[in-house]
C-alpha positions as CSV (number, residue, x, y, z in Angstrom):
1,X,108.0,110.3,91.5
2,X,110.4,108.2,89.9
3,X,109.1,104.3,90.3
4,X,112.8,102.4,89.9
5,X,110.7,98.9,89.5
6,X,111.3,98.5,85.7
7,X,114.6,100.2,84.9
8,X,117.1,98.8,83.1
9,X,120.7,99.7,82.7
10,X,121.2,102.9,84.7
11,X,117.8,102.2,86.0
12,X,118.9,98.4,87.6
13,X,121.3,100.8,89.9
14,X,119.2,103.0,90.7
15,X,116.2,103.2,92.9
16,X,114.7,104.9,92.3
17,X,110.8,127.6,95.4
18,X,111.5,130.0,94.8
19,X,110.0,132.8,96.0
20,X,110.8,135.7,93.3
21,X,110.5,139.6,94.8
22,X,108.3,141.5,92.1
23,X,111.6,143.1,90.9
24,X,112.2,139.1,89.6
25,X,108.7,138.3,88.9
26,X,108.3,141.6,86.4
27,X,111.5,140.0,84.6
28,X,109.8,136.6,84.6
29,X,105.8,137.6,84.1
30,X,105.2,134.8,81.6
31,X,105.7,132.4,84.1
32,X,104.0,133.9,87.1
33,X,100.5,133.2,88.5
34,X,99.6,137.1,88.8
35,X,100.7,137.6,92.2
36,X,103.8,139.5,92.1
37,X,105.2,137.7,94.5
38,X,105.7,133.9,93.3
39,X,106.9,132.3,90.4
40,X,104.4,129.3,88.8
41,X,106.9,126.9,90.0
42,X,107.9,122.9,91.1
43,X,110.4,121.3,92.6
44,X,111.1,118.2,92.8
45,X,111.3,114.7,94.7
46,X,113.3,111.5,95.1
47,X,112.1,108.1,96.1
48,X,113.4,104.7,96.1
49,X,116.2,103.0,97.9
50,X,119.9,103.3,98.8
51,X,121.1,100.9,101.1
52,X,124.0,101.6,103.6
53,X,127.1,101.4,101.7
54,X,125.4,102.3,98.2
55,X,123.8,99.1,97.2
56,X,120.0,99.3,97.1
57,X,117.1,97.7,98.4
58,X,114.2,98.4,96.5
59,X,111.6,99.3,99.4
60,X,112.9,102.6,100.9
61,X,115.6,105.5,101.0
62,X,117.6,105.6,103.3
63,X,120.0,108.9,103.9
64,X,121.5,112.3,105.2
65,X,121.8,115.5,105.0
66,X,123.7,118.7,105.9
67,X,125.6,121.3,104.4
68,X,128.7,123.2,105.4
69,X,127.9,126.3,104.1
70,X,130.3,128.5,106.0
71,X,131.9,131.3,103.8
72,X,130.0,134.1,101.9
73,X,129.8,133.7,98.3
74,X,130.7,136.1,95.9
75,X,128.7,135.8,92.6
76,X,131.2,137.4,90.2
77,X,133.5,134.9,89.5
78,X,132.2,131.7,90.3
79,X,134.0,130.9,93.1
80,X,132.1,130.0,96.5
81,X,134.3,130.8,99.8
82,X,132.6,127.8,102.1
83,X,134.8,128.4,105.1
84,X,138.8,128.2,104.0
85,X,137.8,126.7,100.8
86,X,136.3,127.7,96.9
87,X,134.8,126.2,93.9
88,X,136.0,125.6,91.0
89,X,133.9,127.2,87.9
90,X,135.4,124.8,85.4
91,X,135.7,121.5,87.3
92,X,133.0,121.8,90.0
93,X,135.0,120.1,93.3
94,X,134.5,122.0,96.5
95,X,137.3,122.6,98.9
96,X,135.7,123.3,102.0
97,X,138.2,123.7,104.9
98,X,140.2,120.4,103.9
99,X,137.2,118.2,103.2
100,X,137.2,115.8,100.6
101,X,134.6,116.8,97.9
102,X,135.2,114.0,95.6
103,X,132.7,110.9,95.4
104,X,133.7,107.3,96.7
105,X,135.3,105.6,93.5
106,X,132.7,103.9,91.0
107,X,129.7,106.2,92.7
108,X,127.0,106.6,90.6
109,X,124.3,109.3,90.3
110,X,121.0,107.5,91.2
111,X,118.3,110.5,91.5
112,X,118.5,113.8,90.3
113,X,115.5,116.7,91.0
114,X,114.9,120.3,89.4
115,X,113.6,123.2,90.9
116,X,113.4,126.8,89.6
117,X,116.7,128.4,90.9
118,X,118.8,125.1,91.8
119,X,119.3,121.4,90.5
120,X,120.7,118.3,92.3
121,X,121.8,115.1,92.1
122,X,122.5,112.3,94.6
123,X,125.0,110.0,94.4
124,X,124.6,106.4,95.4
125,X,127.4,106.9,98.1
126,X,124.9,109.3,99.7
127,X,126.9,112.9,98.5
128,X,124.7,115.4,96.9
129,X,125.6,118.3,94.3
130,X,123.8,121.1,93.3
131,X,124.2,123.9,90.9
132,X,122.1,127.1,89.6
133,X,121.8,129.9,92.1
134,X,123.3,129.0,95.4
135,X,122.6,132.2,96.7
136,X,119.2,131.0,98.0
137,X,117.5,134.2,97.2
138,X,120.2,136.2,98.9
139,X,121.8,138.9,96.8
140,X,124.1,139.2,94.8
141,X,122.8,136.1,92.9
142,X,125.8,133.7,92.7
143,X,125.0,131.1,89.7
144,X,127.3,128.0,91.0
145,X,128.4,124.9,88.9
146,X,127.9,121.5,90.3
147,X,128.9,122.1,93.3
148,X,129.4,119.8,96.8
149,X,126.7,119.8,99.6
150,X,129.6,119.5,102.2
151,X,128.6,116.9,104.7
152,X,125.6,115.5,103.2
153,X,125.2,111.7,103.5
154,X,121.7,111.6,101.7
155,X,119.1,108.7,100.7
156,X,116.4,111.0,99.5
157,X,116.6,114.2,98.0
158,X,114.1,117.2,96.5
159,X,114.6,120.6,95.2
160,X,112.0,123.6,95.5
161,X,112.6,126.6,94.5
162,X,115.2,128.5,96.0
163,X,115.4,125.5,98.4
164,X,116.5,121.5,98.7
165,X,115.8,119.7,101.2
166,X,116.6,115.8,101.5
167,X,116.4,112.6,103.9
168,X,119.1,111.3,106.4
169,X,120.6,108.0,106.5
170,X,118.9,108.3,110.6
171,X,116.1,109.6,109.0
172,X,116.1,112.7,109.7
173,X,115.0,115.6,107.1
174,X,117.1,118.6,106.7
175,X,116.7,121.8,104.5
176,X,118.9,124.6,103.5
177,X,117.8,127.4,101.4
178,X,114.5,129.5,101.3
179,X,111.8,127.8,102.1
180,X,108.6,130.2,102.7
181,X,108.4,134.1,103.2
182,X,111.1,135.2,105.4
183,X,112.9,132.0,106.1
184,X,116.4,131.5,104.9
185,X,118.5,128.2,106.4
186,X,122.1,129.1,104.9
187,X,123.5,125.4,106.3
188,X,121.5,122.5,106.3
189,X,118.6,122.7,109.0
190,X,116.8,120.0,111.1
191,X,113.1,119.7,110.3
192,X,111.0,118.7,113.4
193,X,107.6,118.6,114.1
194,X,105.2,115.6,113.5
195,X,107.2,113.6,111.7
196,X,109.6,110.7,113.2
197,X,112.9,109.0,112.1
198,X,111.3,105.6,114.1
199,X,108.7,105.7,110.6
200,X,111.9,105.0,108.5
201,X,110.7,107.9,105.8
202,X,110.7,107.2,102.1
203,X,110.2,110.1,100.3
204,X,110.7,114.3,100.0
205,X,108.7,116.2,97.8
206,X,109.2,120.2,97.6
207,X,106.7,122.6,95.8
208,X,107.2,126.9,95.6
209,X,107.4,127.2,98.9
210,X,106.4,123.7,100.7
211,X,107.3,120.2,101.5
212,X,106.4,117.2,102.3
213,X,107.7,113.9,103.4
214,X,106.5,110.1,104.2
215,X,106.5,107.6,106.6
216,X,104.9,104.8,107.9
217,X,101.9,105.5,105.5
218,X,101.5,109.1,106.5
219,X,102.1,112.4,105.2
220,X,103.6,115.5,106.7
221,X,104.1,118.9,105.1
222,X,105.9,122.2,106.0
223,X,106.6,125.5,104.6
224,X,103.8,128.2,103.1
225,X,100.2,127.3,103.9
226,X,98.8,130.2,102.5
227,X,96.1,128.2,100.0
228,X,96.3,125.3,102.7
229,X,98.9,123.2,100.4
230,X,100.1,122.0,104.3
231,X,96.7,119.7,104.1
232,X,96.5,120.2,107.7
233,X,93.2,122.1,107.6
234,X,94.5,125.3,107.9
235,X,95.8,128.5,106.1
236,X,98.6,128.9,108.6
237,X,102.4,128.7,107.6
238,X,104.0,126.5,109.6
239,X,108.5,126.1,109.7
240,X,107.8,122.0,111.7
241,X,106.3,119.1,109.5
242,X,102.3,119.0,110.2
243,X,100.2,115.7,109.5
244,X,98.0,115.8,106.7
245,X,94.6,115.1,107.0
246,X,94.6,112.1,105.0
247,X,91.8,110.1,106.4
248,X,92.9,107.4,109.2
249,X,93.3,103.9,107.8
250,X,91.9,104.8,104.1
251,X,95.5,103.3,103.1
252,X,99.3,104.2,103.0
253,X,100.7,106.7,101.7
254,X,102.8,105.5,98.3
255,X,104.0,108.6,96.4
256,X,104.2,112.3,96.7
257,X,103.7,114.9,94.3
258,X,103.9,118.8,94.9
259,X,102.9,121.4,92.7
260,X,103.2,124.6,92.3
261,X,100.9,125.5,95.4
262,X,99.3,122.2,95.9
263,X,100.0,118.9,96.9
264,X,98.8,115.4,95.8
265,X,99.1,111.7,97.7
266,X,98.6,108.1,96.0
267,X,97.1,106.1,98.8
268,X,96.6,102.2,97.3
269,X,93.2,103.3,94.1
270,X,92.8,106.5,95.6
271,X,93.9,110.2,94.4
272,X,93.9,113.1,96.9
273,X,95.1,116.9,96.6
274,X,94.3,119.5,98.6
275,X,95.8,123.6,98.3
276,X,95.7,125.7,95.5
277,X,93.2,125.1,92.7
278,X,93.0,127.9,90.8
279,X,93.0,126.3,87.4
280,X,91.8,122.8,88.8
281,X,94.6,121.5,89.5
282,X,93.6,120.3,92.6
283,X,90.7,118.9,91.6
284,X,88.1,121.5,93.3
285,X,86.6,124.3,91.6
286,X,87.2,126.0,95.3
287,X,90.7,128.7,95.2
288,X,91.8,127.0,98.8
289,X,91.4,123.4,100.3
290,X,93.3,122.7,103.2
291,X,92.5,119.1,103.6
292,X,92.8,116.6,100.6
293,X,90.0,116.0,97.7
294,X,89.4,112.6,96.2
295,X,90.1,112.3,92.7
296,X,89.2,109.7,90.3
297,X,91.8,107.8,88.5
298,X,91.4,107.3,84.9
299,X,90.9,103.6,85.2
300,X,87.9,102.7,87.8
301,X,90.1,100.1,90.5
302,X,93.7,100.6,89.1
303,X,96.5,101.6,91.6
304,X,98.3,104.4,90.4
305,X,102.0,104.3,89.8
306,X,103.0,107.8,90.5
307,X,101.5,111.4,90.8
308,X,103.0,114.8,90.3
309,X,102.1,118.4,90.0
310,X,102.9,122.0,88.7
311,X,101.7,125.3,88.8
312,X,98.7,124.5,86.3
313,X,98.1,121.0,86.5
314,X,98.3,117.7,87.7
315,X,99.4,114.1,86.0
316,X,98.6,110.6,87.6
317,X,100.5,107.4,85.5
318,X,99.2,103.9,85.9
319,X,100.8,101.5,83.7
320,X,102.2,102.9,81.0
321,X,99.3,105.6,80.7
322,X,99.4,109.5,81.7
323,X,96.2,111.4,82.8
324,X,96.4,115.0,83.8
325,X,93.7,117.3,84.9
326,X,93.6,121.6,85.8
327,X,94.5,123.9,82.8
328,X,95.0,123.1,79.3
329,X,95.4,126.9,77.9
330,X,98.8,125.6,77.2
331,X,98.4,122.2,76.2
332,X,98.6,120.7,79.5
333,X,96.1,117.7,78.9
334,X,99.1,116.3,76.4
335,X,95.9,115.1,73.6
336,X,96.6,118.0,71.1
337,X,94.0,120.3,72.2
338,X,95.4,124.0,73.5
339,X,91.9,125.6,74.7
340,X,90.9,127.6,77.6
341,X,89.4,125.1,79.5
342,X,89.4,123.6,83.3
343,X,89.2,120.0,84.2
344,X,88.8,118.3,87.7
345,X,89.6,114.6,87.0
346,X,92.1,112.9,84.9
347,X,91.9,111.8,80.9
348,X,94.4,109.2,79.6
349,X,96.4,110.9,77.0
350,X,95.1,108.5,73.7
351,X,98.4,107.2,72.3
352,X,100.4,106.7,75.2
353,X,100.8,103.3,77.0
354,X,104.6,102.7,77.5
355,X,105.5,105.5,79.7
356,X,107.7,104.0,82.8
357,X,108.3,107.8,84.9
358,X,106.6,111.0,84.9
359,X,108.0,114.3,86.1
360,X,105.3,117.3,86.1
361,X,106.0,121.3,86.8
362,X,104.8,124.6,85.6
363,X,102.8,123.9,83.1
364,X,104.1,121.2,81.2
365,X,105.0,118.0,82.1
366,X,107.5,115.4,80.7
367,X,107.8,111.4,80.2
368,X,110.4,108.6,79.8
369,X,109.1,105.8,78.1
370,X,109.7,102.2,78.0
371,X,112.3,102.8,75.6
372,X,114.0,105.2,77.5
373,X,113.2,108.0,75.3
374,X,112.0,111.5,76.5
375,X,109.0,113.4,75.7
376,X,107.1,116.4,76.5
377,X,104.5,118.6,76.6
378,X,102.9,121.9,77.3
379,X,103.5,125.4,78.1
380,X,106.9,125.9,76.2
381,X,107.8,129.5,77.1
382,X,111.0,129.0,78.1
383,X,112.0,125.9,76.1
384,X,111.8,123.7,78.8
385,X,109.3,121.0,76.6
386,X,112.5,121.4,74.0
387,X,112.2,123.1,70.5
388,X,110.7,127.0,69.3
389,X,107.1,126.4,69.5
390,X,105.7,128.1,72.7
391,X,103.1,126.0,72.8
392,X,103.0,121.7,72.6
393,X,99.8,120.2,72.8
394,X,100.9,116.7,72.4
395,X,103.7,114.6,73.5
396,X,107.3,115.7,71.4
397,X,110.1,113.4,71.7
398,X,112.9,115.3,73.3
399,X,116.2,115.4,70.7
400,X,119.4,115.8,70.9
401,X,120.4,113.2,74.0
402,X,123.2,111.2,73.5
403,X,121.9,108.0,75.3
404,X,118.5,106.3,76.4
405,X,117.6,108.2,79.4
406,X,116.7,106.5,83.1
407,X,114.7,109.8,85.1
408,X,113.3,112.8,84.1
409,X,113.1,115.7,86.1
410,X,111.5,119.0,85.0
411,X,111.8,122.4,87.0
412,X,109.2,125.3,86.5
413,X,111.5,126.5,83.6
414,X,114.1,123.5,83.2
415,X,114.2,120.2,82.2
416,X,117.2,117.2,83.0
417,X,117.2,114.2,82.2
418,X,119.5,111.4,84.2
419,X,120.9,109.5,81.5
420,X,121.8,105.3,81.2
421,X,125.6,106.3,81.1
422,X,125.3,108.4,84.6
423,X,125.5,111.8,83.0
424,X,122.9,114.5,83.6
425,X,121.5,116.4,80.8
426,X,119.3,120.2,80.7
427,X,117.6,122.1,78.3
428,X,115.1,125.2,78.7
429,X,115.6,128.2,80.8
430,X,119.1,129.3,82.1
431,X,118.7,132.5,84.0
432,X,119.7,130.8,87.3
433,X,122.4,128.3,85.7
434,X,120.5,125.2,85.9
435,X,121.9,123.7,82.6
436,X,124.8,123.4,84.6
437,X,127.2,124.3,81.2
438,X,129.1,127.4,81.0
439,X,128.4,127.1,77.0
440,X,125.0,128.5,77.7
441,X,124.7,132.3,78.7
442,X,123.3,133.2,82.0
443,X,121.2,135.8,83.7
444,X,117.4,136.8,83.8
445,X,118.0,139.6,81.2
446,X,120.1,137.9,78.7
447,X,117.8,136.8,75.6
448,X,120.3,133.7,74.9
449,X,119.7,132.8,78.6
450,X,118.1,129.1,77.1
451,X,119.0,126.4,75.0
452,X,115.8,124.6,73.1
453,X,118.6,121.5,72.6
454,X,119.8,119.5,75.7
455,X,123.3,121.0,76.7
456,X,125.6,118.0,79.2
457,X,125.9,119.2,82.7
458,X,129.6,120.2,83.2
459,X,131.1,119.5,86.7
460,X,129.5,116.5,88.0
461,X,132.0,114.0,89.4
């Protein structure tokens, strides 16, 4: 989660999945778990807080959501029909039936999150863009530039994998895109269940195929349950918001972080997880848990900051220190070591103390620090932790961005980076157009689908 306490610049603004068909996954097999069916994957969350009118107030997000998504889309020459109206390839405003795409004057992008197919950013004045694949798993694929969620007055936002969902200004949660197995919301959809807008909710979080939102201390989760990543106690899928088991009056809920196929909760000193834990990354030797774990922290008493997680692993930050736990085949620990080996409880990552936001997905996971510089490490496959080494066992500054950066937001085969001078920034993996720059070939079979260097996003407002 992004913790807006200590930003500067940029940061004083702003407060702070994809399922692939076996077709796709063949295409993609270095990043899949060995089921043919899903892509190791992340998406993404948002937390903070946007008053009414875009000012903020620096306990909660406030927003809405919907999309008008209207018209068919034709993937050939990058122009979306959304009811009357089309995008633009080159310049990214939407003309959807004669309403105004455009931002309110002076808005600012305060958020931004990164799943596998799609990225998004959120706008101070509540309007959200998106680009990559806005297809939503429906063929043909139709690889959009920043592009105007029509209607969408948002606080909150998080994108999964062929999926966003965000938080309403009534607080309400709406989703549109392909959540689970089957389920396909083509316009922004309202998300009932156990969750309700009278707990003022203050943050998304969206995994593969699952998410989760916050309120009034608690957590509720929707989506695939399959490994029990819904914490509800069961294995059962479920398209309303359940209540995770998090154990009555232990503490509240303070940030959200979805992997791949698991989920993890800060609640005050305490760590819990619960869903797929293949590799450890939900800190239980045991495949399924479908109620949350209790986990450690690094430093016996300390409150964590922020947790996130990917397909592989899980990272905690308290302070300016990073402890991850699950898989470090790939140099997911972060302390140089690159070894096949499985661990259930976090390790500060010697050398770093000045990391201010963590962003975790796949298996790699990325930092800004104090400074506002970027770094990252880990499973490097699709250039996503930035340079040719498929393999980074220890934090590598990111090079190439113009500017000190204010959020970091990694995607199971992306990075971006929100930058102090508003724009957004991607490197990695561009089969699904989430660079968001034309400059960068696009497609799952092109070999020059990637760029190792970060590329601008072109479009945004």
């Amino acid at each position: 989660m992004f913790d807006s306490s200590s930003l500067t610049s940029l940061r004083s603004l702003a407060a702070p999945v994809r399922l692939v068909p076996a077709a796709l996954c063949a295409l993609l097999l270095a990043a899949c778990s060995g089921d043919a069916s899903v892509l190791e994957t992340d998406g993404g969350r948002a937390d903070g807080a946007l008053a009414d009118g875009g000012s903020l107030d620096a306990g909660r997000l406030d927003g809405g959501g919907s999309t008008d998504d209207g018209g068919a889309v034709d993937g050939g020459g990058g122009d979306v029909d959304g009811g009357g109206g089309a995008v633009d390839g080159g310049g990214g405003a939407v003309d959807s039936g004669g309403v105004d795409a455009s931002v309110t004057p002076g808005a600012r992008i305060v958020t931004i999150s990164t799943g596998e197919a799609l990225a998004c950013a959120l706008y101070d004045d509540g309007a959200v863009f998106c680009w990559g694949d806005l297809s939503y798993g429906a063929p043909p694929a139709a690889i959009a530039p920043p592009t105007r969620i029509v209607g969408v007055d948002a606080i909150a936002i998080a994108a999964g994998s062929q999926f966003a969902c965000a938080i309403t200004r009534a607080y309400a949660v709406v989703c549109w895109g392909t959540i689970t197995f089957g389920t396909t919301y083509t316009t922004p959809t309202v998300i009932t269940g156990a969750h309700t807008a009278a707990e003022g909710l203050v943050e998304i979080a969206a995994g593969q195929n699952h998410a989760c939102v916050s309120g009034s201390g608690r957590a509720y989760c929707w989506g695939a349950n399959h490994h029990g990543h819904l914490g509800d106690g069961s294995t059962t899928d479920s398209a309303v918001s359940v209540e995770t088991a998090l154990t009555p009056g232990l503490s509240s809920v303070t940030d959200l972080g979805l992997g791949q196929q698991h989920s993890c909760a800060l609640l005050g000193s305490s760590i819990r997880c619960w869903g797929w834990s293949q590799s450890g990354q939900a800190g239980s030797a045991a495949v399924n848990n479908t109620t949350p774990i209790a986990i450690a922290p690094f430093v016996a008493d300390a409150v964590p900051n922020e947790v996130d997680g990917g397909s592989t692993l899980s990272c905690v930050r308290i302070g300016g220190q990073v402890g991850c736990w699950g898989s470090d085949e790939n140099g997911e620990f972060g302390d140089g070591s690159a070894v096949t080996a499985t661990r259930y409880v976090p390790v500060a990552i010697s050398g770093l103390t000045d990391v201010e936001s963590l962003s975790v997905d796949g298996g790699s996971a990325c930092i800004v620090r104090t400074s506002g510089a970027v770094a990252c490490w880990g499973d490097n496959r699709w250039s996503s932790v930035s340079g040719p080494d498929p393999v980074v066992a220890s934090a590598r500054t990111v090079t190439g961005l113009p500017t000190t950066a204010a959020e970091i937001a990694i995607g199971s085969t992306t990075s971006c980076a929100l930058l102090d001078d508003g724009d957004v920034w991607c490197w990695g993996f561009n089969g699904f157009g989430t660079l968001g720059n034309p400059a960068v070939p696009s497609g799952f079979t092109d070999p020059d689908a990637r760029s190792s260097a970060p590329v601008m996003v072109v479009g945004l407002p």
